[in-house]
C-alpha positions in Angstrom: 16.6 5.0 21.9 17.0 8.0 23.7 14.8 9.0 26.7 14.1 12.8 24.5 12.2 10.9 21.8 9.9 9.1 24.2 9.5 12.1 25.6 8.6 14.2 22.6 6.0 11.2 21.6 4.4 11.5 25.2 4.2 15.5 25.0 2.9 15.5 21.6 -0.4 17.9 21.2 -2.7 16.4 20.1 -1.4 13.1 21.5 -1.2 9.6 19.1 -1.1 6.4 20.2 2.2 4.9 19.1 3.8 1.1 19.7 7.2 0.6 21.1 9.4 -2.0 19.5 11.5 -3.6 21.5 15.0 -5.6 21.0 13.5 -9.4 21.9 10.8 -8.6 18.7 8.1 -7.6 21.8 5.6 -4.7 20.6 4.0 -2.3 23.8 1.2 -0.4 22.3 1.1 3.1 24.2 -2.2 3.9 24.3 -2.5 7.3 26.3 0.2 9.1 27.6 -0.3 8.9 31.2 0.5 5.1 30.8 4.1 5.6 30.1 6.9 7.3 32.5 10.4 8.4 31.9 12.1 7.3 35.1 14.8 10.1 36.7 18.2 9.1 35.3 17.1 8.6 31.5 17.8 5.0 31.8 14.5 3.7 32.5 10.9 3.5 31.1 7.7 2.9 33.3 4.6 1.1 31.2 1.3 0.5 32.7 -1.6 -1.3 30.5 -5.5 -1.1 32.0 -5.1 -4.5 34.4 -2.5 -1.9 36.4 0.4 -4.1 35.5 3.6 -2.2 35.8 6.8 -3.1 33.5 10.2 -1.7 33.7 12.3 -1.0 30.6 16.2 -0.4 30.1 15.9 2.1 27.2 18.9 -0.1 25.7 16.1 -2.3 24.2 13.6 0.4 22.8 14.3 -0.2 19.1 12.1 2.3 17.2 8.4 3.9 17.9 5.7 3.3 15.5 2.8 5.9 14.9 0.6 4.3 12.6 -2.0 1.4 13.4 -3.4 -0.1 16.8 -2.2 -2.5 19.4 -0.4 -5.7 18.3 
């Protein structure tokens, strides 16, 4: 996946929720766009849920984004 497409998904107007799939069958459910960053370089994603938990993502394992239906 390339850093571009998250991007367009974040920037969308209006925004939708959407779900990442990722490569070890893991599902994050973006739910507004200020929980996901694009970190500098391209490489990297930021996620935060509503707890404040933080994960890092290698883009390498973003599979596909779904726009349709709610959280896992």
């Amino acid at each position: 996946m390339k850093a571009e497409h998250l991007k367009e998904a974040c920037e969308a107007v209006p925004f939708k929720p959407f779900l990442i799939h990722l490569s070890d069958q893991r599902f994050i459910y973006i739910e507004h766009q200020d929980f996901l960053w694009i970190i500098p370089g391209g490489r990297t994603i930021g996620v935060a849920n509503h707890e404040g938990i933080v994960r890092l993502i290698d883009l390498i394992h973003v599979v596909s984004l779904q726009f349709n239906g709610g959280p896992p």
